[in-house]
N, C-alpha and C positions, 0 to 999 in steps of 0.2 A: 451387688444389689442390696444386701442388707446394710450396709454401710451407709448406701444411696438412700436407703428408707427411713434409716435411723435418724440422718440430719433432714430429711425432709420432715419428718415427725418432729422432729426438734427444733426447726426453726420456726413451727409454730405455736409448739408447747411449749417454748421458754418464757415467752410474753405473759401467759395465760397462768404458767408455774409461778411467776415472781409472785400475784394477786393471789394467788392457793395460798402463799405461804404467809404472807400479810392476811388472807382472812382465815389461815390455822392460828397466828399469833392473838389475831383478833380476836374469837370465838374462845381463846385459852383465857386472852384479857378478861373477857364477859362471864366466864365461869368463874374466877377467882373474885373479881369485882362482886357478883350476886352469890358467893359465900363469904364474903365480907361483911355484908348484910345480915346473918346469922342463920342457923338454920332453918326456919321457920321460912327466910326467903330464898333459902337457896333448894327446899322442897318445894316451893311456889314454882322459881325459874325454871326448876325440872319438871315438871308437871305441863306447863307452857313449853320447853325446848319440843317434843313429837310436832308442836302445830306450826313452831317456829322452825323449824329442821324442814320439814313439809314447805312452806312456802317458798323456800330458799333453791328447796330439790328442785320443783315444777319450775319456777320461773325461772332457773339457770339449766337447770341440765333435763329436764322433764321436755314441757313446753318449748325455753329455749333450744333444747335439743330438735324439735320440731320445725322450730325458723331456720337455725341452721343448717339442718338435712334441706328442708325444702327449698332454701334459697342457693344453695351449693347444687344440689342436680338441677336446678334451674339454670345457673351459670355451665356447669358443664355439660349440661346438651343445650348451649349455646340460646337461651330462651330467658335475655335480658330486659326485654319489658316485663316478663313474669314475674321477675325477681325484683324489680320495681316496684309493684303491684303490693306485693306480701308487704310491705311495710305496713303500710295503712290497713293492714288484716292483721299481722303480728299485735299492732298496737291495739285495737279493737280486743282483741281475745288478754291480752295485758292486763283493761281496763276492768273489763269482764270479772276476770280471773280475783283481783285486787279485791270486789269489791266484794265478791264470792267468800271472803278471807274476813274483810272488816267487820263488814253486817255483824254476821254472829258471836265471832267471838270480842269484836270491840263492846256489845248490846249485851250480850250474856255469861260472861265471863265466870261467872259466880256458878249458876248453874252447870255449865260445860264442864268445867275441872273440878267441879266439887263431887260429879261421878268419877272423876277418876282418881281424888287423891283426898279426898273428904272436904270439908267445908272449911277445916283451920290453915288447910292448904292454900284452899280455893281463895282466901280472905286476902292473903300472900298475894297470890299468882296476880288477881283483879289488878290492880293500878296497869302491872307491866305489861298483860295482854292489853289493856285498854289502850294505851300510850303506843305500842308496837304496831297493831293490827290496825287500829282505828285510823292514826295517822301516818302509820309506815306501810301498809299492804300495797297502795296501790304506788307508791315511787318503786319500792323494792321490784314488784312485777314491771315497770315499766322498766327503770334502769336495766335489770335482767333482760328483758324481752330487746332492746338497742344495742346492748350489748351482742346478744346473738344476731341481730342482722351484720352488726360489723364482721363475726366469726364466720359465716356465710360467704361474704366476700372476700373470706382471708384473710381482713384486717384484723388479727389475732393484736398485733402490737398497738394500736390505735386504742382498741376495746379496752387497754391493759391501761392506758394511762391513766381513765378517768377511773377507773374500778381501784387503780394503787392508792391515785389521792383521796379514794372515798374513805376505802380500808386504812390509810395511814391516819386519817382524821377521826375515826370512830374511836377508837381508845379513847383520847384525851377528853373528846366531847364527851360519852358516855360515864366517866369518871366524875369531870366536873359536875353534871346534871345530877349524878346516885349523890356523892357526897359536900361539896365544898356548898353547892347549891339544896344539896337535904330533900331531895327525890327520892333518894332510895334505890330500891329497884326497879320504880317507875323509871328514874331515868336513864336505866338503859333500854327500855323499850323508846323514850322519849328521843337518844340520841341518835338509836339504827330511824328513826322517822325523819330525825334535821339533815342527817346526813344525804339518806337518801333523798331529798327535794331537790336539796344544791345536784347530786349525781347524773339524774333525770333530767335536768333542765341542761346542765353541759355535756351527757348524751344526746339529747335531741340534738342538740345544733352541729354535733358533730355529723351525725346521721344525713341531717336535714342539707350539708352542706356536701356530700357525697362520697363521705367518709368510706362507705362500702364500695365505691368504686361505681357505685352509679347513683341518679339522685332518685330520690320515692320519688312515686307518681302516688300524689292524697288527692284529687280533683277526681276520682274516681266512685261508680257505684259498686261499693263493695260486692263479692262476689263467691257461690257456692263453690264455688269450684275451687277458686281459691283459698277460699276456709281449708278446703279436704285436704290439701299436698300439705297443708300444715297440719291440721288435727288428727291426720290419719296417724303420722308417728307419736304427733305431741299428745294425745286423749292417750294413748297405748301407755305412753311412758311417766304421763301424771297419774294412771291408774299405778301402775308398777311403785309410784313413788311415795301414794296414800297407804299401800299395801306395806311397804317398807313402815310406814310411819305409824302406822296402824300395829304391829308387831311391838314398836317401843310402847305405844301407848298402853295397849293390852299387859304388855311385860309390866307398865310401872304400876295399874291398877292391881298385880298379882305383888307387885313390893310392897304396894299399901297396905296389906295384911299384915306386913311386918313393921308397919310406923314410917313415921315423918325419916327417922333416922335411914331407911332403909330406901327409901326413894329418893332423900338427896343424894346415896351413896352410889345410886344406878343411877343416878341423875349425869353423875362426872363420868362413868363407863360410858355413859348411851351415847357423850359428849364426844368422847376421844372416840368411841365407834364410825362415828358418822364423819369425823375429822379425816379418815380416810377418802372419804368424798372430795374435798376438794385437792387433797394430794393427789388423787387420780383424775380430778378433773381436766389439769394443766394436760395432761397427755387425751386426756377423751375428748376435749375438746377439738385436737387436732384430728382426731382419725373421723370424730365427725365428719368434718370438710374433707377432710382427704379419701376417705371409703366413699362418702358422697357424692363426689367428681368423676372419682373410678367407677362409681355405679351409676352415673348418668351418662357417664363413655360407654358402658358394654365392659370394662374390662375387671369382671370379676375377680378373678386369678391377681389381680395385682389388688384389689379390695381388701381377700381376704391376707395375702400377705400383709400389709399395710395395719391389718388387723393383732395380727400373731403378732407379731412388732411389737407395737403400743402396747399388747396385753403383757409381754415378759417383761418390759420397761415398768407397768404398775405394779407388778408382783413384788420386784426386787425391792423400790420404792417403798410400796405398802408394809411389805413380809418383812422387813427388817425395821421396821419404827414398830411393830406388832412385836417382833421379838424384844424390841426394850421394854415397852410396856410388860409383858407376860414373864421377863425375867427379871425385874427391879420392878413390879407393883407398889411397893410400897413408900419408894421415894417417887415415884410417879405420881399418886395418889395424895401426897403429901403436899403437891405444889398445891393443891385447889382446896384445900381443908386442912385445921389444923385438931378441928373436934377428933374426938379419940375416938367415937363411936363409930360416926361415919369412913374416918379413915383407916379402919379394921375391914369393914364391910366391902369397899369400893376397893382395898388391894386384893380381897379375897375372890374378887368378880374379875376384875384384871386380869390375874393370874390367869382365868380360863379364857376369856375375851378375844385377849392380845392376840393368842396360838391364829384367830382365825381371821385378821386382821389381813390376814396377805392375797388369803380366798377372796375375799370380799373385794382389794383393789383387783385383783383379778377380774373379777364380775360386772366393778362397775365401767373398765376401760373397755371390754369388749361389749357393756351394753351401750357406751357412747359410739359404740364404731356398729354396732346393729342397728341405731337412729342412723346413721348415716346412710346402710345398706336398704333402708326399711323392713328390715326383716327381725320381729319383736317375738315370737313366738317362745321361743326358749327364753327371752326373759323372762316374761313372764310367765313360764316356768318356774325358774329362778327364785322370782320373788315368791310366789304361793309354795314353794318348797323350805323358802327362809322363814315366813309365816307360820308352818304346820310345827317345825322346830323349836324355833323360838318361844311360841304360845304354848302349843301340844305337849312339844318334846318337853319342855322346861318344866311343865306340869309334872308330867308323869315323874322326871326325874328329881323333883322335891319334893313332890309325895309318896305315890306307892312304892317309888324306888329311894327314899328316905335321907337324898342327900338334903335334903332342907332349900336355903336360900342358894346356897350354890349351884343347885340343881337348876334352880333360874338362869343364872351366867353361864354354865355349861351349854344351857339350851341356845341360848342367843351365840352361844360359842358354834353350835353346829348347824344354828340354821342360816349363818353369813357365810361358812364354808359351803355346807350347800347352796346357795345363792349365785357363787360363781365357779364352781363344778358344773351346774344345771347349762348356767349360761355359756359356759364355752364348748359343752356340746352343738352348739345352734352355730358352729362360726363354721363350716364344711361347705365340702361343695354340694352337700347332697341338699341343703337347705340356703346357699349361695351360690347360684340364682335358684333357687326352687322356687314355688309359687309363693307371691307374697301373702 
């Protein structure tokens, strides 16, 4: 049976793994590219990465996790007009979402970040958030939000071609735009925006043409009820994903005490932190639909196995790229900076980070397979226990307990291990099936 579970997990996380690791290469691109830029804009891009990190979480694994749960126990208790239905409600809450994103920080860019990384920052950060959020929020939320309908119906492979060519395109584009063309670091905000337009338009058609295995019904009056089977998981796990991103933010307004030097340097940590995110995603993505289907069958017992599964699959995954980080920090460190200052700083946070690296995939495959089950409680757990750590803990430990900046990375070190500790308490029978 484990064996049987393994290749079913796998034959849908391999599609979904290839785009992980095209958008880890990607995301390494874009932090090397905007310290290219010099330090000035690579404290900017870090100041910007919590709200670009955030939009990326909800619309693919937050939110999207919401279409996908909801349109998977719609196909497995056999309720295929329903699953039709949510398309035209997926895209709505998409558009919604996109615009929730642009507005402010495309309109205020200056003011926003300049609470949290001062004004010399802020000066930085402006073109790229404007470029990113203004013209990129709402393709990214829609490609994301089509993508998860195709994940829903199992078309894990489909979802995966348009997301490779997007991902294989963004380097080159975003490269041209910063330099040959003298953007800057506008132009990587300028290129995740071109990119994603083309993405979204040959997602729709894919979608539109019944890509998911059935075609949307949009001739419809949108409906509450509808909304709920998706925002009941997706609200739950875009709160969980603000809270996440709210920890970094907080964490880098506590670097900025320490200078521009000391925020780009948690800029590159907070970067490969979250890069666990989409290594784990390739697997959470699957248990999604698959705990999903199992929990709109009644058959719990295979849920949570299906569960356990996927989670020692992230671990090993996560726990071992954490161990290179935390035992070569400083060739690690070295790929994304060549400044002396910041690459003292950013191996010295490493070193603690990494150790917790494996916790965290841990957390986040068993929170994709909780969206699947509907059952969020212990994530968010999870995440207000990685919160209290990260922010609280890290306090206390670079101050009254006198390890300094370290005491910062320590803290973010123990509040991502707490995060999925927390979480995998919630994966039992005592709370699978418990009440949702």
């Amino acid at each position: 049976m484990i064996i049987a579970r393994l290749r079913r997990i796998g034959a849908l996380a391999a599609p979904t793994a290839v785009v992980a690791l095209l958008q880890v290469f990607g995301q390494l691109f874009e932090t090397c590219l905007a310290a290219r830029q010099g330090t000035a804009a690579l404290a900017g891009w870090a100041t910007v990465l919590p709200f670009a990190l955030l939009m990326q979480m909800m619309s693919t694994g937050a939110m999207g996790g919401g279409v996908v749960s909801a349109i998977a126990r719609a196909l497995g208790g056999g309720r295929r007009d329903e699953a039709s239905a949510m398309v035209l409600h997926a895209g709505l809450i998409a558009l919604a979402a996109g615009l929730i994103f642009a507005l402010p920080l495309a309109i205020f860019p200056r003011a926003i970040f300049g609470a949290i990384g001062g004004a010399a920052v802020a000066e930085a950060a402006a073109p790229y958030a404007m470029w990113l959020f203004g013209a990129g929020a709402v393709p990214v939320w829609m490609t994301n939000t089509l993508a998860s309908v195709l994940r829903g119906g199992g078309r894990h492979a489909l979802a995966a071609r348009v997301l490779v060519l997007a991902w294989l395109a963004l380097p080159p584009v975003s490269w041209a735009l910063a330099e040959p063309l003298g953007m800057g670091l506008a132009g990587l905000g300028a290129g995740i925006a071109l990119v994603f337009w083309v993405a979204t338009l040959a997602m729709g058609v894919v979608v539109l043409r019944g890509g998911a295995g059935f075609v949307p019904t949009l001739r419809i009056r949108p409906s509450a009820a509808v909304f709920a089977k998706i925002l009941s998981v997706g609200l739950v796990a875009s709160g969980l994903a603000v809270v996440a991103n709210l920890s970094t933010i907080l964490v880098t307004a506590q670097m900025a005490t320490y200078g521009a030097v000391a925020v780009a340097a948690y800029g590159i940590s907070a970067r490969l932190e979250f890069l666990m995110i989409p290594l784990a995603f390739g697997i959470g993505s699957a248990l999604t639909a698959l705990v999903g289907r199992a929990a709109g069958a009644g058959d719990w017992a295979e849920a949570r196995a299906l569960a356990w599964t996927g989670a020692a699959m992230a671990l090993l995954l996560t726990g071992t790229a954490g161990l290179v980080v935390a035992l070569w920090p400083v060739p690690v460190a070295s790929l994304f900076t060549d400044d002396a200052a910041v690459l003292a700083i950013a191996a010295r946070g490493l070193a603690y980070v990494g150790f917790g690296f494996g916790g965290f995939g841990l957390g986040m495959a068993l929170y994709f397979a909780s969206q699947g089950a509907g059952r969020m409680g212990y994530p968010v757990a999870g995440a207000l226990s990685r919160l209290l750590l990260a922010v609280g803990g890290g306090a206390l430990l670079a101050g009254p307990l006198g390890m300094g900046i370290e005491g910062h990375f320590l803290g973010v070190a123990l509040g991502i291990t707490a995060y999925g500790a927390v979480t995998a308490l919630g994966v039992r029978r005592a709370v699978w099936p418990g009440r949702a």
